[in-house]
C-alpha angles and dihedrals in degrees: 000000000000111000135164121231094238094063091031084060093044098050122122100259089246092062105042087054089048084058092048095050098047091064094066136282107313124215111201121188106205114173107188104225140170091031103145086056096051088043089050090047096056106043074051087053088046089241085125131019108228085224103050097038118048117209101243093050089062100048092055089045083048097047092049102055082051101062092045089053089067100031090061094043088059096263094131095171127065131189107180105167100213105181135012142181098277098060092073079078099070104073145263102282088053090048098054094047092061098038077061100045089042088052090045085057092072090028115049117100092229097048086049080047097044089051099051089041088062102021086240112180108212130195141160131231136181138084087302095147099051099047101039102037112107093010125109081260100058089116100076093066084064084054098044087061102043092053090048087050090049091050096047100113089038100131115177107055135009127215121200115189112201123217123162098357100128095102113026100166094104090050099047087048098055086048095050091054092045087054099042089051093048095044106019078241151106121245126253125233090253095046091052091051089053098052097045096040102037097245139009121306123182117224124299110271107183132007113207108192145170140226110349116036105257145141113210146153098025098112115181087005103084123088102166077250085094119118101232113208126184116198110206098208108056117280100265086061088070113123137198091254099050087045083054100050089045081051098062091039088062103042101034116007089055103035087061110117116243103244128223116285088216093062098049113126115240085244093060091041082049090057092040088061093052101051095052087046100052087041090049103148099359120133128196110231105043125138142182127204120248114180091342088308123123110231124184106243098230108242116176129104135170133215106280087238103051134060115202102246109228084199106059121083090219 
């Protein structure tokens, strides 16, 4: 279907998720990142009062507006990596306060809500076991399961929540040997999916991320064919619009075929000149530190001549 952006972004939500569907099952990665900053900016800005509204209440209210952003635009699987190796640097306290929030996730009477209102499976994935067993948080591996179990005929949307799942050599080995004792065989890509992720997950299709540009916690997913977005403000400030317009980037600006150098026209030629010479020595993905904090450099610059028309399905 050739569509422009413009009326892409302007479409009734029903129908934009119609046109996403109808391209094929998408699988999103969407890590939630930076939000103590984001937290810290909008009780500044008097949009929540610290002691009304306690952090972790509006994180869950947050993250749940944000699942359902992508579930009613026809986004219907969801990887959002919620807790990795490298915040156990970060101190006890911290520590405490997300193995809460993480337990609240399977708990809370809204989230329990939130996943029968919109059949979300949800599932878990990651090296758990191995990092909680035989610490004060082993618990949660009991809770992990029993939501899994809860969700299981939850038919609409899936929800995958990532922790550990940075390294997963240690975990796809054991499972490898466990299934190599049980069938005198080795195991298949699909079958290894299944067993790490709980059931079977195309392919990535597209990564949304925050703040450094990096891909991460998507283990067995990621084929180098995945779309990578970096949102400049942090990932809560996400909007419908700005999901839309990653959207058609995805499933039209991308799919474009690349056309042969040898027909373009010497106006186009012309343009492509242009661009790498006024980009002469510019690099995606560098920052600069302001008060301790890492900010992208922004890059980009377009012939002097020429605005990129939102509009126009190039």
């Amino acid at each position: 279907m050739n569509i422009d952006q413009l009326t892409f972004e302007n479409l009734p939500v029903e129908e934009a998720a119609r046109l996403v569907e109808s391209g094929g099952p998408l699988v999103g990665v969407f890590p939630i990142n930076g939000t103590r900053r984001w937290y810290l900016l909008k009780v500044m800005d008097g949009q929540f009062d610290a002691d009304g509204d306690s952090y972790l209440h509006v994180m869950e209210q947050q993250h749940i507006a944000m699942y359902r952003l992508f579930f009613d635009h026809g986004v219907h699987t969801l990887l959002t990596p919620i807790f990795g190796a490298d915040l156990l640097e970060r101190g006890d306290d911290y520590i405490q306060m997300a193995v809460h929030g993480i337990s609240r996730l399977v708990t809370e009477p809204h989230f329990l809500q939130f996943y029968e209102d919109y059949q979300v499976r949800v599932r878990f994935y990651g090296d758990c076991r191995r990092n909680l067993a035989n610490t004060p948080y082993a618990y949660l591996i009991e809770q992990f399961e029993q939501i899994a179990e809860k969700t299981r005929s939850h038919d609409r949307n899936r929800l995958f929540f990532g922790m550990f799942a940075n390294d997963p050599s240690e975990q796809i080995a054991e499972y490898s040997v466990r299934y190599y004792q049980e069938h005198r065989c080795a195991p298949d890509r699909r079958t290894l999916v299944q067993m790490y992720y709980g059931e079977y997950v195309d392919p990535v299709s597209f990564f949304i991320g925050f703040d450094r540009l990096s891909a991460f916690d998507m283990p067995l997913l990621a084929t180098g064919n995945e779309d990578l977005y970096f949102t400049v403000s942090p990932s809560l400030d996400l909007t419908a619009r700005q999901l839309r317009q990653i959207l058609y980037d995805h499933l039209f600006t991308r799919k474009t075929p690349e056309p042969d150098y040898e027909t373009l026209s010497p106006d186009d030629l012309a343009w492509m000149q242009s661009f790498y010479a006024a980009n002469h020595e510019r690099t995606l993905g560098l920052g600069e530190l302001m008060g301790g904090i890492w900010y992208p450099i922004p890059e980009e610059a377009w012939p002097s001549d020429t605005t990129p028309n939102p509009g126009e399905h190039r």
